[in-house]
N, C-alpha and C positions, 0 to 999 in steps of 0.2 A: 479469657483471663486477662484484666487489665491489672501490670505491676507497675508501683509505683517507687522511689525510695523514700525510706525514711528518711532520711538526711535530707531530702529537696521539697519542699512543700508545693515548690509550683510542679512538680510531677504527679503529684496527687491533683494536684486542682487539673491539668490535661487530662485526667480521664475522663471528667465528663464529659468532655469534647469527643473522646474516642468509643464511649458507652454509646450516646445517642449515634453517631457515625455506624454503629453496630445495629444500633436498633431499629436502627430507619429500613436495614437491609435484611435483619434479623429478627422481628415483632417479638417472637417466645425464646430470644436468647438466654442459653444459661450461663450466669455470669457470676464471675467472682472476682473479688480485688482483693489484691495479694501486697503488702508492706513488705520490699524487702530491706535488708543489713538491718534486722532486728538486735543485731549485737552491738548498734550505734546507740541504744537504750541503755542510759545508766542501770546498774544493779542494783541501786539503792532506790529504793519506791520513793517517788517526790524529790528526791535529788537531781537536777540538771547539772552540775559541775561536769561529772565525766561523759555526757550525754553528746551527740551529735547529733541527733532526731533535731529537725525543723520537723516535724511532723507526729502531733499529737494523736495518740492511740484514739481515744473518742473522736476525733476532728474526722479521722478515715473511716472509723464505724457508723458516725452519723452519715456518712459521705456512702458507705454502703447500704444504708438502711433507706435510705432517698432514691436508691439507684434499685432498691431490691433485689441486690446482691449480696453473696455471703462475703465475709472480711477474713483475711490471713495475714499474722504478718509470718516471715520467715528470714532466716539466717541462710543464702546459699553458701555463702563462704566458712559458714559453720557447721550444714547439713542440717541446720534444724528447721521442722515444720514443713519439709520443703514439699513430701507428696501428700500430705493434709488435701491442699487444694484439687488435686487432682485426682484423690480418691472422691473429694464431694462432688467434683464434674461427672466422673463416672460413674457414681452411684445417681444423681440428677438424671444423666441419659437412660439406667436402668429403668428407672422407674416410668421413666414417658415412654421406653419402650415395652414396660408390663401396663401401662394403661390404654395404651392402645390395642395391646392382644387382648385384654377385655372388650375393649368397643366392637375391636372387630368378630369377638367371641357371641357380643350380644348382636351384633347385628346378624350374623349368620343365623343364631337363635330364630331370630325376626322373621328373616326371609325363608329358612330352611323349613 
């Protein structure tokens, strides 16, 4: 889980410093980038005035879609969004782990 804030744009640009450092150790990491102080987002769509985001919502989405991770942003200081991320990590490990009880279901098939 690489978090970055909204409010700092060069924390989002270090993750990709921190993804590859993962993936060099990691090849089939499950990863997700998380935006957080989502309540630094104006409330008015296209309004910057009340805004404190340096950090455009697509700018981190394409930043996840490059990286082929999923993207969250989240408010901890507000409680929102916050186990979004970590339901998708654990339903990601669910599943590489029912794909495996298949392989290993068909191999035994194989050999048995």
């Amino acid at each position: 889980m690489l978090v970055y804030s909204i409010s700092n744009r060069e924390s989002l640009q270090s993750c990709t410093k921190w993804f590859n450092a993962a993936k060099a150790n990691r090849p089939n990491i499950i990863g997700v980038l998380v935006g957080n102080k989502s309540e630094f987002r104006s409330s008015i769509p296209g309004s910057f005035e009340a805004s404190r985001a340096e950090v455009v919502e697509e700018d981190a989405q394409g930043m996840a879609a490059t990286l082929e991770m999923k993207h969250f942003e989240t408010s901890a200081a507000n409680n929102v969004g916050v186990e979004e991320p970590f339901k998708y990590i654990a339903l990601q490990f669910y599943k590489r782990y029912e794909e495996s009880i298949q392989r290993a279901d068909g191999l035994a098939r194989n050999f048995g």
